[in-house]
ZAKOL-465830 format. One line per 3 residues: number of its first residue (from 1); their letters; for each residue x, y, z of C-alpha. Coordinates in steps of 0.1 Angstrom, whole numbers. Example, Ala and Ser with C-alpha at 12.3 -4.5 7.8 and 13.67 -1.06 7.14 Angstrom:
2
1> AS> 123,-45,78; 137,-11,71 .
END
This chain:
737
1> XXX> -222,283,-37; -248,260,-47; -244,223,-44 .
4> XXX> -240,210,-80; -211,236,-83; -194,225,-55 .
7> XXX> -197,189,-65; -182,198,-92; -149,210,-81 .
10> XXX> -140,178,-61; -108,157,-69; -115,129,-94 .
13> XXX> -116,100,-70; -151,117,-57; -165,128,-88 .
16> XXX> -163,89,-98; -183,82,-65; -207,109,-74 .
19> XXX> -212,93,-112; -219,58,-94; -252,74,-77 .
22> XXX> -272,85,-107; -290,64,-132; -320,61,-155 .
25> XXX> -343,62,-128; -330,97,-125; -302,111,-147 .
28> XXX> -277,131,-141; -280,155,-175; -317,164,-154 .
31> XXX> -298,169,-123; -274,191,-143; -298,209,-169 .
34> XXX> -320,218,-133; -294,218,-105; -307,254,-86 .
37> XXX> -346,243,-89; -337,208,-74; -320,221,-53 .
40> XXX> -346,245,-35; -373,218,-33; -386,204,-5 .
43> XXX> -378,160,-14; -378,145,15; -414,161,21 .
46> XXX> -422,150,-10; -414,113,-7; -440,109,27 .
49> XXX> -463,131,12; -485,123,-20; -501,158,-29 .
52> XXX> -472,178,-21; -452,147,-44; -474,151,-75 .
55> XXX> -472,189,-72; -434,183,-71; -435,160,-99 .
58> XXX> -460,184,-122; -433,214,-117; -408,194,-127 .
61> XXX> -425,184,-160; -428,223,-164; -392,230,-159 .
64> XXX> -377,206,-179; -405,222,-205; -391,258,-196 .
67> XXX> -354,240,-202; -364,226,-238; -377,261,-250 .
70> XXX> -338,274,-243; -322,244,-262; -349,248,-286 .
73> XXX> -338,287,-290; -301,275,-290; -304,255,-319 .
76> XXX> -293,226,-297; -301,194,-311; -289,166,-289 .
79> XXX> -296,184,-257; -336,184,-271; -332,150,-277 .
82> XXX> -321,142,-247; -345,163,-225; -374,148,-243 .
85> XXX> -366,112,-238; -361,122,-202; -395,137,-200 .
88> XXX> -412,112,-216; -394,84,-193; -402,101,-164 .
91> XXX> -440,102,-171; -445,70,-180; -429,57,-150 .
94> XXX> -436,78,-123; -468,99,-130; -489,76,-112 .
97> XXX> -460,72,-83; -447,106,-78; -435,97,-42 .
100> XXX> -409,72,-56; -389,95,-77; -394,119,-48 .
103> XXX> -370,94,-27; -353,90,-55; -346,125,-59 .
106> XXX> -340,135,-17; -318,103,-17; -294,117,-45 .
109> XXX> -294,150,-29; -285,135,6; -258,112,-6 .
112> XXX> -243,144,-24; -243,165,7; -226,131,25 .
115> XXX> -196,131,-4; -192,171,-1; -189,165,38 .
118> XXX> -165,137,34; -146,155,11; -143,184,34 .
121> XXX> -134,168,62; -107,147,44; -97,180,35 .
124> XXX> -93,196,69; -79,165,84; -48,169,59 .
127> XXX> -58,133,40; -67,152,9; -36,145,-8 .
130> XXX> -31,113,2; -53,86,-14; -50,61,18 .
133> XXX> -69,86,33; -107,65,42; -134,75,61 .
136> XXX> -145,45,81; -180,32,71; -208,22,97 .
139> XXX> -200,-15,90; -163,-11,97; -169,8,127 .
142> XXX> -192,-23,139; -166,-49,125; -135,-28,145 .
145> XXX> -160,-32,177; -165,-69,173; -126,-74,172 .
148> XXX> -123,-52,206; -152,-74,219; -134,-107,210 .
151> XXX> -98,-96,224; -116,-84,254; -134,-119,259 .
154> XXX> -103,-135,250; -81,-117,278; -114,-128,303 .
157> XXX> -110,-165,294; -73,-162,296; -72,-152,332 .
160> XXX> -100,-172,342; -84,-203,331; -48,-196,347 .
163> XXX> -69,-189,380; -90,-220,373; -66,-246,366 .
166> XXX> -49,-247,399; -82,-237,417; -103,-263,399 .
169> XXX> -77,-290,405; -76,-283,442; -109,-281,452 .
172> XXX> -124,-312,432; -99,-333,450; -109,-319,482 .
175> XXX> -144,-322,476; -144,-354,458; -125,-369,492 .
178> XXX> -150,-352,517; -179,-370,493; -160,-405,499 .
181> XXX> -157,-399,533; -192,-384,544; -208,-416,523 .
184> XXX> -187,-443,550; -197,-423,575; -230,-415,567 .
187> XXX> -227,-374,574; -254,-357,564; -235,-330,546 .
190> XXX> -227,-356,519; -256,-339,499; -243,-302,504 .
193> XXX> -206,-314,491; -220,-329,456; -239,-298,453 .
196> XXX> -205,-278,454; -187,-303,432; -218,-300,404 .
199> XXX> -214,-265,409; -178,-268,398; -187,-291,369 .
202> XXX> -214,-266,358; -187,-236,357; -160,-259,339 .
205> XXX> -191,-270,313; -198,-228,310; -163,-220,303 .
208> XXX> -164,-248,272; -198,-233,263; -183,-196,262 .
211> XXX> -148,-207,241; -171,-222,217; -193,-195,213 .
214> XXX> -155,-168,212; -149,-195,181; -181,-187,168 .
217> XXX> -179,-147,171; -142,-151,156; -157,-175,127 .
220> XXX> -183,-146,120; -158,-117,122; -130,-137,99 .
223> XXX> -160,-137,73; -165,-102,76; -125,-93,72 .
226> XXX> -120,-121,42; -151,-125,25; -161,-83,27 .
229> XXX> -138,-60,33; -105,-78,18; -126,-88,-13 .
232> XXX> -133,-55,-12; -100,-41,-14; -91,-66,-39 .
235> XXX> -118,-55,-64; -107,-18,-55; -75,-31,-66 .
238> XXX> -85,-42,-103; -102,-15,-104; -74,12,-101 .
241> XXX> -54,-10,-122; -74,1,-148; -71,36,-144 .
244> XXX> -104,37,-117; -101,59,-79; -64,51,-62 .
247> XXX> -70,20,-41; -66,21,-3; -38,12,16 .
250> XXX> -41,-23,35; -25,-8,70; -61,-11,84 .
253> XXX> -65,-46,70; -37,-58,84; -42,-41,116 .
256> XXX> -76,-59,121; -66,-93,106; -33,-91,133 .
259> XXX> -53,-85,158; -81,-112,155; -47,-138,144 .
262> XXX> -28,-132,178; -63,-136,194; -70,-170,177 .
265> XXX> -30,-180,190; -40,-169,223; -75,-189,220 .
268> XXX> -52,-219,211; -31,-214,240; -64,-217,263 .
271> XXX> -79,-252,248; -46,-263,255; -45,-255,293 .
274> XXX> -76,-272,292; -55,-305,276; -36,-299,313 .
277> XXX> -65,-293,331; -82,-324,317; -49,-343,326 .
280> XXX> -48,-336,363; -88,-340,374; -112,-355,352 .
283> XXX> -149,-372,356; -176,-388,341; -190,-368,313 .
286> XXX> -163,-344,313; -168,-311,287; -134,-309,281 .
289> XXX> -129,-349,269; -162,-345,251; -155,-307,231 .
292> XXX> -114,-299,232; -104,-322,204; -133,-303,180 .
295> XXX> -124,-266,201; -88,-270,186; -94,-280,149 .
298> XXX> -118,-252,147; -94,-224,162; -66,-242,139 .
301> XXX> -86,-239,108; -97,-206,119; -64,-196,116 .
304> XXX> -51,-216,84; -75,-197,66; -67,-166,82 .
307> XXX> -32,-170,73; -40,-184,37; -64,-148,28 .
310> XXX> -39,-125,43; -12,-133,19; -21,-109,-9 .
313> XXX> -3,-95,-37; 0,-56,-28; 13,-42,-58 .
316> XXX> 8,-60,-96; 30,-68,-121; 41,-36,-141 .
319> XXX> 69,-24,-162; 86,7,-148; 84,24,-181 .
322> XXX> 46,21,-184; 30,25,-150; 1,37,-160 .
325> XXX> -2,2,-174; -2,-26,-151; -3,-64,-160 .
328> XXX> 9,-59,-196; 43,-73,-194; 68,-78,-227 .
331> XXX> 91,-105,-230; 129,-99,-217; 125,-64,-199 .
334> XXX> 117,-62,-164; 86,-59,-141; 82,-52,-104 .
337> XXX> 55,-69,-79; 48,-70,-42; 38,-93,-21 .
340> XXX> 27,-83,16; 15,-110,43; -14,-90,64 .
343> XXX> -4,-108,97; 26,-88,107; 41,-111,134 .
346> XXX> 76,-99,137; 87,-138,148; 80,-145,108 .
349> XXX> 105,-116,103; 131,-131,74; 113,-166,79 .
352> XXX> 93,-167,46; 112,-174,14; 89,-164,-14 .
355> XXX> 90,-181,-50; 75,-167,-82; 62,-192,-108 .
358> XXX> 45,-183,-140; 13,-201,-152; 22,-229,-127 .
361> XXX> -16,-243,-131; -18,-242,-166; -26,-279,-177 .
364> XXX> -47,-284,-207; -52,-248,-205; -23,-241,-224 .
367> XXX> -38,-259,-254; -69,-238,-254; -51,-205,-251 .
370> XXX> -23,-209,-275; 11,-227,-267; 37,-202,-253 .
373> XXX> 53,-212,-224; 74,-190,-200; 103,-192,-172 .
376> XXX> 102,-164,-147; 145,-154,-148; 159,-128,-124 .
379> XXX> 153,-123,-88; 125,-151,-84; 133,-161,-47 .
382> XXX> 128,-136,-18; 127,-135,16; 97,-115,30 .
385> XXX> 113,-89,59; 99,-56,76; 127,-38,68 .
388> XXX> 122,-25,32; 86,-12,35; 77,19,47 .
391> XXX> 55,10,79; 72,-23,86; 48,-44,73 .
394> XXX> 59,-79,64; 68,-83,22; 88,-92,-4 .
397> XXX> 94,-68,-28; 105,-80,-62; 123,-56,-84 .
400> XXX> 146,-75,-111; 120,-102,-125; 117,-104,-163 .
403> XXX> 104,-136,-183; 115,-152,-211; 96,-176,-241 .
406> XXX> 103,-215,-230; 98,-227,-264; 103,-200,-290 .
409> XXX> 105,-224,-317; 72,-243,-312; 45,-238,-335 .
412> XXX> 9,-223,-323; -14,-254,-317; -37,-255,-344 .
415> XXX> -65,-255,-316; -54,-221,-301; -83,-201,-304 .
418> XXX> -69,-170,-291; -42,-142,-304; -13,-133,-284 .
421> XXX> -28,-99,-266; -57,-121,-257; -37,-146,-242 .
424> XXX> -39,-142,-202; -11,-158,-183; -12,-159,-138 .
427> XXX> 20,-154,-117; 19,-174,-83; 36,-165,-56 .
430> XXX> 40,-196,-30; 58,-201,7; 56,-219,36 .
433> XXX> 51,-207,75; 62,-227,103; 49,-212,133 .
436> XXX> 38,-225,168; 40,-261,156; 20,-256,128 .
439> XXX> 30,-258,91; 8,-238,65; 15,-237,26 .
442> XXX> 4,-199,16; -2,-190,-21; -13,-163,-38 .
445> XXX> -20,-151,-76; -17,-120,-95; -41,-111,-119 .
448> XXX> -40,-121,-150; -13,-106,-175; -11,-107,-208 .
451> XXX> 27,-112,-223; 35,-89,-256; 67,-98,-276 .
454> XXX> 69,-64,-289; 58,-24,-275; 36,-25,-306 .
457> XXX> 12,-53,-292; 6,-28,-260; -27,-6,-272 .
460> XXX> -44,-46,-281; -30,-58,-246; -42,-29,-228 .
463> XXX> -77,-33,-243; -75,-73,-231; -67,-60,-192 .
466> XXX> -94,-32,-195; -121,-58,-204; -110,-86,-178 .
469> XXX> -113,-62,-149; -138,-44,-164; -162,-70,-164 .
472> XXX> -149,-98,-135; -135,-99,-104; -124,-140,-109 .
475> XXX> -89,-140,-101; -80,-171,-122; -98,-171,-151 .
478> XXX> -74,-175,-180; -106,-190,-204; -120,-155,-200 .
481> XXX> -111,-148,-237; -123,-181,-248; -157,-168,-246 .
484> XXX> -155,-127,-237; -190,-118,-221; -202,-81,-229 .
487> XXX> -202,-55,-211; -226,-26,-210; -223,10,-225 .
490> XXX> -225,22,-184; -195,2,-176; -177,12,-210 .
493> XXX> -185,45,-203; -164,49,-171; -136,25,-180 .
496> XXX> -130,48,-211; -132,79,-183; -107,64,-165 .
499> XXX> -82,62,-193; -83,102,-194; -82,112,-153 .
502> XXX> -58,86,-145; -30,100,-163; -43,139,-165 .
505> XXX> -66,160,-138; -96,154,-165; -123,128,-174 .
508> XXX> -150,125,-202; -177,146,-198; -213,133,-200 .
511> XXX> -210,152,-236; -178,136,-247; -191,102,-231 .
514> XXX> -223,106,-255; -201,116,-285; -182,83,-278 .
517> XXX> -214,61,-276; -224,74,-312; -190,67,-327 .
520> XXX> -191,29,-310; -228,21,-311; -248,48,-340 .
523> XXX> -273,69,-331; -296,55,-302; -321,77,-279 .
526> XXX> -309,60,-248; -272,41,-244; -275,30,-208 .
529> XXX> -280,-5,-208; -267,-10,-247; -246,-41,-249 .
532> XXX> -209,-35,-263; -190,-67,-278; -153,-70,-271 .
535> XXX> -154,-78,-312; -170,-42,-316; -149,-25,-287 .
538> XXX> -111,-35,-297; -113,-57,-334; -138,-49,-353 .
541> XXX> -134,-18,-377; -160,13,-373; -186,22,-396 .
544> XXX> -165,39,-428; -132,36,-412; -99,14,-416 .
547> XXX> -94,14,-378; -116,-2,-345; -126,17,-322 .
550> XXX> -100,12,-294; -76,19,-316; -85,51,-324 .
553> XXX> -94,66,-288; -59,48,-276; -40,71,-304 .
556> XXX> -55,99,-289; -53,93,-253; -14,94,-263 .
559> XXX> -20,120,-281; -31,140,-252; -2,131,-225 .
562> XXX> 27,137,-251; 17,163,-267; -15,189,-254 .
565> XXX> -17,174,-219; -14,211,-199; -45,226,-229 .
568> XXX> -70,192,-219; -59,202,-178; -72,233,-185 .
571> XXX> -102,221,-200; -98,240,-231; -98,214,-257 .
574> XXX> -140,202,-263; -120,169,-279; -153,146,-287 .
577> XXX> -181,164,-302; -201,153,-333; -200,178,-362 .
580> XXX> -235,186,-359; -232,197,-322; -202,218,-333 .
583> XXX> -222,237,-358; -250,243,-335; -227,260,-305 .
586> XXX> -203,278,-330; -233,293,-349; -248,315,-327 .
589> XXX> -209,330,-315; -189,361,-331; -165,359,-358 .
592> XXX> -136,344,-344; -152,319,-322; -133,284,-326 .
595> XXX> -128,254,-309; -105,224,-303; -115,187,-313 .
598> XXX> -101,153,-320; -97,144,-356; -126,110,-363 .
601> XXX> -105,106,-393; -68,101,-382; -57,65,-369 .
604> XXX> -32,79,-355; -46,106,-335; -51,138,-343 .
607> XXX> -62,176,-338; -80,204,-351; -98,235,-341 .
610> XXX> -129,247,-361; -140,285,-360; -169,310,-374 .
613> XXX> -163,333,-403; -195,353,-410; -202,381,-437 .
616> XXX> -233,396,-448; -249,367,-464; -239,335,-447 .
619> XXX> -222,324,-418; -191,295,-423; -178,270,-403 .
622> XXX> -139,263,-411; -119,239,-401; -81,233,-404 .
625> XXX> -65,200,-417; -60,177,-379; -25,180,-365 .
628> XXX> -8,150,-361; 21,138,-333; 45,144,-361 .
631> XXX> 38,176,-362; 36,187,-327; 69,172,-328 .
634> XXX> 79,204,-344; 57,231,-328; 36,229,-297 .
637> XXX> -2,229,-304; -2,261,-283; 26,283,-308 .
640> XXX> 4,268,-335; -28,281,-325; -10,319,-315 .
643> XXX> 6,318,-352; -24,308,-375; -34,332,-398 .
646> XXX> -45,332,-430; -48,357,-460; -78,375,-466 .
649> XXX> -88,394,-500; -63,416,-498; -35,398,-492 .
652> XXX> -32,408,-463; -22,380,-431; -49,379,-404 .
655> XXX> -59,352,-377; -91,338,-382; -87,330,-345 .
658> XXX> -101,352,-313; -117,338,-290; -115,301,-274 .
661> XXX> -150,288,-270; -174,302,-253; -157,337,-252 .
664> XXX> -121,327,-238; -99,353,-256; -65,337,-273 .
667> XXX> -39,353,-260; -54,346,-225; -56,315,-229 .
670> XXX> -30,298,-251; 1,331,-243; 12,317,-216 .
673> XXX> 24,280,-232; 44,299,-260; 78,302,-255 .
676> XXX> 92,337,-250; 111,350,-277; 146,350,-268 .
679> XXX> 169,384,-264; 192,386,-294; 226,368,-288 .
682> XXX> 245,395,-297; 229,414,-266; 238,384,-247 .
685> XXX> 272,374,-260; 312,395,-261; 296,435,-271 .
688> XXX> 335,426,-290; 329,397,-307; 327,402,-346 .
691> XXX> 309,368,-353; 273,375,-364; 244,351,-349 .
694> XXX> 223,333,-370; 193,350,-385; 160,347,-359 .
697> XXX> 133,327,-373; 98,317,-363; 67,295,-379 .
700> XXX> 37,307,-391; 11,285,-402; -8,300,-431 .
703> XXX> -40,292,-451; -47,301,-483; -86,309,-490 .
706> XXX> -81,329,-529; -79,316,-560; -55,331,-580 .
709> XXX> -34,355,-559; 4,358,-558; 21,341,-528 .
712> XXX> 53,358,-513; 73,331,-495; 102,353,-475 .
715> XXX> 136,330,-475; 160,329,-449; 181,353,-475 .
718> XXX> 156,377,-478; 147,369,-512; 111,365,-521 .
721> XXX> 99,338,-549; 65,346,-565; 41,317,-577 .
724> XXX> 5,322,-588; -18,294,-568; -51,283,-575 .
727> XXX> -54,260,-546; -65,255,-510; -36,246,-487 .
730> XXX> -18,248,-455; 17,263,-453; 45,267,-428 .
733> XXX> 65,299,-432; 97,305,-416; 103,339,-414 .
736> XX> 134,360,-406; 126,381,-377 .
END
């Protein structure tokens, strides 16, 4: 199977890695309009060689000329469009450097090959299914071998000071009483003896030169862990909060950060043996008077600090009932949040009591964002234990909190600049540790929330948390709406993906994704790089329409998980495509032919399906009125699609719809989400009983295309009511069967 293919068929979380590795420089329509001829070229040649490059590069000008002629034949507008930017971007940046988008090209490709090879092996290694599952990079391999190499050190030093103390004590003495007496008496080995106690002086100085290069190495690895790889996970973090790739589990993290923590105790322990050392044998210019005091503030701020980044909030604030939307949290009803501390030192088992406060830094703040003030009620104490995770690490867990207004009655300050779902509020979680005489204050913040008073406020609030994380990773900023910054059509783009495979087994296409651009920005030859307001994103109103943009796409992203989620799985349902595209892919299909789209039209979210009727003179493009959630309430989008018919000339009932684009035939595809017509009751009730069961019915949708034709609409009795119609319309029938 060829390699594009493959890629395709990989779980979400590595299709968003693959999306992350293509860009103008070389897009992925080109890498999927030409996947089998890129894929038997020779790149890598290509990139150290300049004649084979341009050849390269001069063959792939004439495929994507070869490709143009099919769209061309097609009748398919945007794809031209979009092949002939391409083309004309590639020559005008790399014609005269053919080598660089040879790199360019063979890095792609190897990258690819890297993600299908991860995602095998994950696969064989049974961590497939379970999104904790990492591959450890080069630089945590490296990192992992630096803490070995410092516990290692650490347990070298250890037993060379428990040796040395007594040793060192001992033999100084002895020495320093031969020196006295060889100097009254004039023995000539007097010279030899200072030589051995310099000797000693030299390996006490080497051992204080050694520690302070271990705090040096434990400095430099505690960068690595805090400022890399837990910011790391913390960004991950905001980013599946938002609907992006599951984040990983911290096990690892807190493996590492144990480790190097009970080294830095250990490291402690040493400097102070050397306190005892120093206190039994000491002498003029003494490495241990001169460096301990500074030794032991750097090991204890080593591992303040350590203890300060490792308190992290695992899991952020969410309502039960929506958990596919975190950090929105409404007034009175409850929310969950974790807290873990990533030093699991079972000494601090059911020692840390944990307190939740809301906005507790809030100051003049408030009077910028508005003036609401809250009280955290419930369950807002906790002490942290091992016992209720699942791997015993050491959190608190809180499962009852909900929030209340502090002063409901107080007016909005006339200097609030910002509405309620733009209003972002930070929970602090704060404790104290008492360990090994030392006494460190931990705190640590959720992200921001935003506080709705009422379920209707959520699709605004949702929009506010999408934007934050979308576009910082600053974990206090509450200002942030003061002055929203823009974000790009690229990071739009997969945020808006993200809404779709987070809660099904689908994202946007690179189609749908273009489809969106056009509704949000007009027509533009290139989106990547176009700049997207938060005005234009979530408040202002589109081009034509009563409704903003956000508000539209969040209708139907309901739309899709209440009511058609198992059809968009399936990938049966096109959803964005502009009307000219549907034309141009219709056109050229049988009678029959129809597809499934997303109303632009309906606030509230709706869906159609379009289809081809052709006779000898023209060829039509119909298209039913959308179906709204009200009306899937009634009858799933599946029963409607298998009952649709409409009456022809003759009066006769007939389904307009065959096959499911491309050439998908109905029944195949939609027959299996219809319910099965149930066995009459009296089959399955008393063969005795002289009750008679209620007459069978079933819904047929109906469209009527004649003017002036009689209409026959069968009643439950049986009796038939004649009308003469000189309309278009849409009917439900209920027929006795």
């Amino acid at each position: 199977m060829a390699q594009w293919n493959q890629l395709q068929q990989l779980e979400t979380r590595y299709l968003e890695q693959l999306y992350h590795l293509y860009s103008d420089s070389f897009p992925m329509e080109l890498r999927q309009f030409l996947a089998p001829w890129i894929e038997s070229q020779d790149w890598a040649y290509a990139a150290n060689k300049e004649s084979h490059a341009t050849l390269v590069f001069h063959n792939l000008l004439g495929e994507i000329d070869q490709q143009y002629s099919r769209f061309l034949q097609e009748n398919n507008v945007l794809y031209q469009h979009n092949l002939r930017r391409i083309k004309q971007h590639l020559q005008s940046k790399y014609l005269e450097k053919p080598m660089e988008i040879a790199r360019i090209v063979a890095r792609c490709l190897w990258e690819e090959q890297r993600l299908l090879q991860t995602a095998t092996t994950a696969a064989q290694d049974g961590t497939a299914s379970h999104p904790s599952g990492t591959v450890v990079t080069e630089k945590q391999q490296i990192l992992e071998h630096n803490l070995q190499d410092i516990r290692k050190r650490v347990q070298v030093r250890l037993h060379m000071l428990e040796n040395l103390q007594d040793d060192f004590d001992f033999n100084y003495k002895t020495l320093k009483s031969q020196e006295l007496s060889q100097d009254m008496n004039g023995n000539s080995q007097a010279a030899a003896t200072r030589q051995k106690m310099s000797q000693l002086e030299q390996m006490l100085s080497q051992i204080v030169t050694e520690m302070a290069g271990l705090l040096s190495a434990m400095d430099f690895v505690q960068k690595n862990l805090t400022d890399d790889e837990l910011a790391d996970w913390k960004r991950r973090q905001q980013i599946a909060c938002i609907g992006g790739p599951p984040n990983i589990c911290l096990d690892r993290l807190e493996t590492w950060i144990t480790s190097l923590a009970e080294s830095q105790l250990q490291i402690r322990q040493q400097i102070k043996k050397l306190e005892e050392l120093q206190q039994k044998v000491s002498y003029k210019g003494d490495p241990i008077i001169q460096h301990r005091p500074a030794l032991e503030e750097k090991i204890v701020d080593l591992f303040r600090n350590l203890m300060k980044s490792a308190f992290v909030v695992e899991r952020q604030p969410c309502m039960p009932m929506h958990p596919d939307r975190p950090l929105v949290i409404k007034t009175g009803v409850q929310f969950t949040n974790k807290v873990r501390l990533l030093v699991k030192f079972p000494e601090l088992n059911y020692q840390l009591k944990i307190k939740v406060i809301i906005d507790k830094e809030s100051g003049d703040v408030a009077a910028i964002r508005g003036s609401r003030k809250f009280n955290i009620l419930g369950t807002n104490t906790k002490v942290m234990n091992m016992e209720e995770s699942n791997n015993g690490s050491l959190s608190a867990e809180f499962k009852h909190l909900h929030q209340s207004t502090f002063n409901p009655d107080c007016p909005v300050s006339p200097q609030a600049s910002l509405i309620v779902t733009e209003e972002l509020h930070l929970i602090t979680f704060e404790t104290e540790v008492y360990h090994q005489g030392l006494k460190i204050d931990l705190e640590t913040h959720s992200l921001p929330v935003v506080v709705i008073s009422n379920i209707c406020q959520m699709p605004n609030a949702w929009a506010s948390i999408l934007w934050y994380n979308m576009l910082t990773n600053h974990p206090k900023n509450v200002n942030f709406f003061t002055k929203p910054p823009v974000g790009t059509w690229d990071q739009v783009a997969e945020v808006l993906s993200w809404q779709f495979s987070s809660t099904t087994k689908r994202g946007l296409t690179i189609e749908q994704l273009t489809t969106l651009a056009e509704k949000l920005l007009g027509p533009c030859v290139n989106y990547s790089g176009c700049q997207i307001t938060w005005a234009k994103f979530c408040k202002e109103n589109m081009v034509g329409k009563g409704f903003s943009f956000w508000v539209w796409l969040d209708n139907i992203i309901d739309l899709v998980k209440k009511y058609i989620l198992a059809l968009w799985n399936e990938g049966y349902i096109l959803g964005f495509i502009s009307k000219e595209r549907e034309r141009a892919i219709l056109s050229p299909k049988p009678p029959g032919t129809f597809l499934l789209r997303f109303s632009e039209s309906s606030k509230e979210g709706g869906i159609t399906f379009t289809w081809v009727e052709k006779d000898i003179r023209k060829t039509q493009i119909q298209s039913v009125e959308p179906y709204t959630k009200q009306q899937l309430n009634s009858m799933s989008f599946a029963e409607i699609i298998m009952g649709y018919k409409i009456m022809d000339a003759t009066n006769i009932l007939v389904s307009p719809l065959v096959y499911l684009f491309p050439e998908i035939p109905k029944e195949d595809a939609f027959g299996k989400y219809c319910r099965p017509e149930a066995a009459p009751e009296a089959e399955l009730g008393d063969p005795c009983s002289t009750i008679q069961p209620y007459l069978k019915t079933k819904f047929i949708c109906e469209l009527m295309l004649l003017s002036d034709f009689t209409l026959g609409c069968v009643m439950e009795t049986g009796t038939v009511m004649l009308q003469n119609v000189q309309l278009f319309f849409f009917l439900f029938f209920r027929l006795n069967i």
